[in-house]
PALUM-252476 format. One record per residue (C-alpha): residue in one letter; x, z negated, y negated. Coordinates in steps of 0.2 Angstrom, whole numbers, plus 5000, padded with zeros to 4 digits. Each point is the difference from the previous one (the first is absolute). Example, Ala and Ser with C-alpha at 12.3 -4.5 7.8 and 13.67 -1.06 7.14 Angstrom:
(atom "a" (5062 4961 5022))
(atom "s" (5006 5003 4983))
//
This chain:
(atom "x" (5372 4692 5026))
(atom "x" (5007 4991 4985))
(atom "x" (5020 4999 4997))
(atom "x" (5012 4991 5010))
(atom "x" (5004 4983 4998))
(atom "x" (5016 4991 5004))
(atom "x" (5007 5003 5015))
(atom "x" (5002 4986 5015))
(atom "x" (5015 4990 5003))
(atom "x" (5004 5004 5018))
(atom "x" (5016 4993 5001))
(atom "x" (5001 4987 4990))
(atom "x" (4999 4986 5016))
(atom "x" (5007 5000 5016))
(atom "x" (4985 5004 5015))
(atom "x" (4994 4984 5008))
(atom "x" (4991 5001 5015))
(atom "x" (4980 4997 5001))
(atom "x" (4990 4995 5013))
(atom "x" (4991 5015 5008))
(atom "x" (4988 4991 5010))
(atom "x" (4986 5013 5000))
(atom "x" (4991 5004 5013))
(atom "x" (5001 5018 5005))
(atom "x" (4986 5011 5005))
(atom "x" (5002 5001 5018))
(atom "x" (4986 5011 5008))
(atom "x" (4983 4994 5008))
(atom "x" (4996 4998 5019))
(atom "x" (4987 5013 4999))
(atom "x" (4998 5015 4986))
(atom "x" (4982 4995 4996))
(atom "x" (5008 4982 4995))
(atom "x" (5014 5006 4989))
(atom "x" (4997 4994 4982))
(atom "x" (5017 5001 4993))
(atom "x" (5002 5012 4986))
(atom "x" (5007 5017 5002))
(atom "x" (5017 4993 4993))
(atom "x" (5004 4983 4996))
(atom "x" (5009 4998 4982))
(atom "x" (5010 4986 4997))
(atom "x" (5007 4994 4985))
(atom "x" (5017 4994 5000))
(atom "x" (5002 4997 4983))
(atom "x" (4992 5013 4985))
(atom "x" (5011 5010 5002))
(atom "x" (5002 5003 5020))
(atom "x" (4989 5002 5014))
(atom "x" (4998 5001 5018))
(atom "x" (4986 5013 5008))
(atom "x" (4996 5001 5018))
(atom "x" (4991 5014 5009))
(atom "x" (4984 4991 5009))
(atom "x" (5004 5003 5018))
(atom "x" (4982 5006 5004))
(atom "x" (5006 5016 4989))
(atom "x" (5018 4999 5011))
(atom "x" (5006 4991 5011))
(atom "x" (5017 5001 4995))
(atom "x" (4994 4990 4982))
(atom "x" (5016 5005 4990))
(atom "x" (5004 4989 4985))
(atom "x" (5004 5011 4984))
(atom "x" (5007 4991 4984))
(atom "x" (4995 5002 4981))
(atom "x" (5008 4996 4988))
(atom "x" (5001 5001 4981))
(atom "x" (5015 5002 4987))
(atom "x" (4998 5002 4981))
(atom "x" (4999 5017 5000))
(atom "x" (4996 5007 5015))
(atom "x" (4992 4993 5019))
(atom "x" (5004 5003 5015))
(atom "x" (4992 5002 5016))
(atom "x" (5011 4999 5017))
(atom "x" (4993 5007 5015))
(atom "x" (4981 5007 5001))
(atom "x" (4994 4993 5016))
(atom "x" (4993 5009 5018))
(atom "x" (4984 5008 4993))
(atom "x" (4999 5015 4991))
(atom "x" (4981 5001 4994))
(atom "x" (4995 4990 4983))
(atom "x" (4982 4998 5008))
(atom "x" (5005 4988 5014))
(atom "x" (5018 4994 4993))
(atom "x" (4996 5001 4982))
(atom "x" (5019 4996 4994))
(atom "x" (4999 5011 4983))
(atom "x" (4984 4990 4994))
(atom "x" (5007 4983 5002))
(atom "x" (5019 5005 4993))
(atom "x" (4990 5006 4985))
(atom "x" (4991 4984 4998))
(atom "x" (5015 4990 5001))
(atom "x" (5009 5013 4988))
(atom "x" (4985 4998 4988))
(atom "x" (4999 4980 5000))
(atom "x" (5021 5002 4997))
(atom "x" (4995 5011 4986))
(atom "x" (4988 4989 4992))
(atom "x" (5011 4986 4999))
(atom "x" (5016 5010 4994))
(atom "x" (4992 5017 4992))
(atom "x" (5013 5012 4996))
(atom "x" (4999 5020 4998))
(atom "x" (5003 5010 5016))
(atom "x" (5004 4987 5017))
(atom "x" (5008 5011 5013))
(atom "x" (4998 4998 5021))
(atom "x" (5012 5003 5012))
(atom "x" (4999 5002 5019))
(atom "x" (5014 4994 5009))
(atom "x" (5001 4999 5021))
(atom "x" (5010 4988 5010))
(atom "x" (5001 5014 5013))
(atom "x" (4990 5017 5004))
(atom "x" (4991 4992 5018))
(atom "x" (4981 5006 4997))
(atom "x" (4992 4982 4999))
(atom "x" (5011 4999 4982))
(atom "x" (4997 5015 4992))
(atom "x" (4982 5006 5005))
(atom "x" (4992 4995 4985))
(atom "x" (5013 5011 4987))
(atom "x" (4985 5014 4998))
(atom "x" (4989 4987 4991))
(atom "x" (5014 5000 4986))
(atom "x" (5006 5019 4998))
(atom "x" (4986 5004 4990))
(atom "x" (5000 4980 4988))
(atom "x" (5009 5006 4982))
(atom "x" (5014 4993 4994))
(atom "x" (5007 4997 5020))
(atom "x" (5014 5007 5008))
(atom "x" (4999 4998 5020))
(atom "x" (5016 5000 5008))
(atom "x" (5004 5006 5019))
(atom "x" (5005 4989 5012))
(atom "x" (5007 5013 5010))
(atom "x" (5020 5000 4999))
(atom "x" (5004 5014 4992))
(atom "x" (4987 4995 4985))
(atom "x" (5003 4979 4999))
(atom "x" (5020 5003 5003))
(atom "x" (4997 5012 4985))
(atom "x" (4993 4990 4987))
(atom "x" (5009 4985 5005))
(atom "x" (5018 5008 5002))
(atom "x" (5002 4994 5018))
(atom "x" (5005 5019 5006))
(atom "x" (5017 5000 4989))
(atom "x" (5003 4980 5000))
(atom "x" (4990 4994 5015))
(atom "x" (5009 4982 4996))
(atom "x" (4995 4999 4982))
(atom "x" (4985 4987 4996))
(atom "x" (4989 5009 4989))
(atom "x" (4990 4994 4985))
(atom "x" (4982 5004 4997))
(atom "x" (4994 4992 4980))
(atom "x" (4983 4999 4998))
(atom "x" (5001 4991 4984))
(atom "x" (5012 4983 5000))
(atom "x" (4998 5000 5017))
(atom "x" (5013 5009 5012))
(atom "x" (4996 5003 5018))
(atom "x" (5018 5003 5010))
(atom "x" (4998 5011 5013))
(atom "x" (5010 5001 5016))
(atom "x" (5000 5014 5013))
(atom "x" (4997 4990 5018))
(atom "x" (5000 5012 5012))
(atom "x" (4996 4994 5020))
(atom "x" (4983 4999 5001))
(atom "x" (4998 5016 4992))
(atom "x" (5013 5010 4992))
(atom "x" (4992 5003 4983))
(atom "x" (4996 4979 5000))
(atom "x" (5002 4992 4983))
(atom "x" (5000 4981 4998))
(atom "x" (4996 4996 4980))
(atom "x" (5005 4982 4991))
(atom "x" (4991 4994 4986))
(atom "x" (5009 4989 4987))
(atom "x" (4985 4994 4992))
(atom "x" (4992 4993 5018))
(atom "x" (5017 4998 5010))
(atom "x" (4990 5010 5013))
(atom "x" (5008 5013 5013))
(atom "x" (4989 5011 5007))
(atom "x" (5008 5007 5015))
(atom "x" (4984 5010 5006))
(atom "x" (5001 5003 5018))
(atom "x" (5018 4995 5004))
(atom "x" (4998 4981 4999))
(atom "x" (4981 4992 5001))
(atom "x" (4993 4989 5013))
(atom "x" (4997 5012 5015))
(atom "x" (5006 5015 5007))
(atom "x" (5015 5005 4995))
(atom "x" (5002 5019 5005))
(atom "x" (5018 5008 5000))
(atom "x" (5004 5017 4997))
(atom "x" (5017 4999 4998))
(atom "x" (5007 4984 5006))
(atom "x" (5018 5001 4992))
(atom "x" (4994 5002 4983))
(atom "x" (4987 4985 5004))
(atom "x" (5011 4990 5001))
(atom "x" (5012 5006 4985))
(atom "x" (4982 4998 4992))
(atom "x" (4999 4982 5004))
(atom "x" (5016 4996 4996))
(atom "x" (4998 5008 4981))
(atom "x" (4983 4991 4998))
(atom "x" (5010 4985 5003))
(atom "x" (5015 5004 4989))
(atom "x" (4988 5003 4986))
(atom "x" (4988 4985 5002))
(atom "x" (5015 4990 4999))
(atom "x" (5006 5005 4983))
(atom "x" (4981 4998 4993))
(atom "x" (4985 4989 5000))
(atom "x" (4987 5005 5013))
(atom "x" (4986 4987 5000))
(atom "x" (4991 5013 5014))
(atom "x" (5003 5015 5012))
(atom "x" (4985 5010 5000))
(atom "x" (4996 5013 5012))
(atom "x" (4985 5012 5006))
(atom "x" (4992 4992 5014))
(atom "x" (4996 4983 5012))
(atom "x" (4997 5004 5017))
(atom "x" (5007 4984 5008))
(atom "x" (4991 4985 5005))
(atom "x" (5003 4981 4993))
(atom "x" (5008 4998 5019))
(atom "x" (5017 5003 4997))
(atom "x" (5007 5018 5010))
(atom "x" (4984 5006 5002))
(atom "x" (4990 5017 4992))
(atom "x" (4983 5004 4999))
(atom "x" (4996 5017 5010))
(atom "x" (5001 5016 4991))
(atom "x" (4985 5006 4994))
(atom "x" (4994 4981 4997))
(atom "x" (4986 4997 4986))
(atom "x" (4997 4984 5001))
(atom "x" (5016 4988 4997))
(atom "x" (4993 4982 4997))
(atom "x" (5017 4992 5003))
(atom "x" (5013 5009 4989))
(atom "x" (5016 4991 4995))
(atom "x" (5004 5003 4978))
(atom "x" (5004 5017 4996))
(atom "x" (5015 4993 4990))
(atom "x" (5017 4999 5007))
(atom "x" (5016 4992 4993))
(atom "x" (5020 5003 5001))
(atom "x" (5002 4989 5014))
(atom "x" (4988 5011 5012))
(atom "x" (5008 5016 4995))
(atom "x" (5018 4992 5007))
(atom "x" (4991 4995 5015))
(atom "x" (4996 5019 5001))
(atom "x" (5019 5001 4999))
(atom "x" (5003 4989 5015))
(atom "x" (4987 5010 5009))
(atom "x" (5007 5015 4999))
(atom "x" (5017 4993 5005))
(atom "x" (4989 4993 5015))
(atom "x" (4992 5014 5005))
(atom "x" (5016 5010 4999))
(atom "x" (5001 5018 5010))
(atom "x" (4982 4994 5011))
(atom "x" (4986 5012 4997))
(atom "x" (4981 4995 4999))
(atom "x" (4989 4987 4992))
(atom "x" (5010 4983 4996))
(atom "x" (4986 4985 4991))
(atom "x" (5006 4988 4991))
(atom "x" (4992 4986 4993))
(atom "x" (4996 5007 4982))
(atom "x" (5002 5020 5005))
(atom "x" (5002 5011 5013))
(atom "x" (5012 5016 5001))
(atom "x" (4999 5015 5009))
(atom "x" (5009 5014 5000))
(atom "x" (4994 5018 5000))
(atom "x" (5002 5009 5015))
(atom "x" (4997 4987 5011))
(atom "x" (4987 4990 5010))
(atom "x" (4992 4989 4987))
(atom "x" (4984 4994 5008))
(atom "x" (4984 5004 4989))
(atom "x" (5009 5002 4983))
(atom "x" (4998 5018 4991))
(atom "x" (5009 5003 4983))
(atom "x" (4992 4991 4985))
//
């Protein structure tokens, strides 16, 4: 590869939000009709880009993000699947690397694995990248993410990830999970809040620290220009307060997988709502359930 050229301004302009009006791959009635490919890329902008994980492959069709710096790109969460030949998540991150590449040649372009949390359907595809040079693969369990992102000593602390120009904060969220990490991206305005805010099921570990979670989110997204909160999955309907099924591979009807500020403080007033009761509460863009209780056909995503 030839010499670098000049980096990108990432910072130069305030995030504006823009339309994400694509249509998701959604499953197929039937396997023998499915046509959609084995991960859906979308590009954001050149720099930034939405997969997601055919459901044919898994039903639980995770969204992972990608998404380049100057000198370095990095790749959050690795999906539900771990074999290249039916979720072939290495081939296509190296085709995007390579068209990044050709229009910004520079010596040496590192990859790192992030995880918003250390659930199976996120990390399954982190053997595809051990062996790929120049990558570094970081645990999404809590001892290893708490490590590199200084969570153990400073759990409050917002970390910074630079990948060139452009500086991912990084949060420690726990709730869902107790390892969870929401990133926000400058560049985008997005928050990626992986499996503790996104339109469906909303599984809670621990409930007090869900809702000091929530109210951090909040706190943060005030001070900064979030055009989108992103998570890892859609699993309700357009009809508000209601979920597809679990294990459902067909989902004609999904609402937008992006959320905004106003929908996590109406998480905020839901877990005021819901206060000490146990079990599955819907709502009409969510769902919460608490762990340890009767939560109707749900599992943990």
């Amino acid at each position: 590869m030839g010499g670098s050229t000049h980096p990108v301004d990432f910072t130069s302009e305030t995030p504006e939000p823009r339309a994400l009006d694509v249509r998701w791959i959604h499953g197929s009635p039937s396997a023998k009709h499915n046509t959609d490919p084995d991960i859906q890329v979308y590009s954001y902008d050149e720099h930034t880009f939405i997969l997601r994980q055919n459901m044919a492959i898994n039903y639980e069709a995770p969204f992972l993000f990608l998404m380049f710096g100057s000198t370095r790109a990095v790749l959050i969460d690795t999906g539900a699947t771990a074999s290249a030949e039916f979720f072939p998540l290495r081939r296509v991150v190296d085709d995007l690397t390579g068209r990044r590449l050709a229009e910004h040649p520079r010596d040496g372009y590192p990859l790192l694995v992030l995880h918003t949390h250390a659930h199976r359907d996120h990390i399954a595809g982190d053997a595809q990248f051990t062996d790929r040079p120049d990558t570094v693969v970081v645990g999404a369990d809590l001892k290893s993410a708490w490590e590199y992102f200084g969570f153990a000593d400073a759990p409050d602390r917002v970390a910074q990830v630079d990948l060139g120009g452009r500086v991912l904060e990084c949060l420690a969220t726990p709730g869902h999970h107790e390892a969870a990490v929401t990133f926000y991206d400058p560049h985008t305005g997005f928050l990626l809040t992986g499996d503790t805010v996104y339109p469906g099921r909303l599984y809670v570990e621990d409930w007090a620290a869900f809702g000091r979670t929530i109210d951090r989110l909040i706190g943060f997204a005030d001070v900064r220009p979030v055009t989108h909160v992103l998570g890892c999955h859609i699993e309700m309907t357009n009809e508000p307060g209601v979920d597809y099924p679990v294990l459902t591979t067909y989902q004609p009807d999904e609402p937008p997988l992006q959320m905004t500020v106003d929908q996590l403080r109406g998480i905020r007033k839901a877990i005021d709502a819901i206060g000490d009761r146990p079990g599955r509460h819907a709502f009409a863009d969510f769902v919460i359930c608490r762990k340890g209780t009767a939560q109707g056909s749900g599992g943990v995503g």
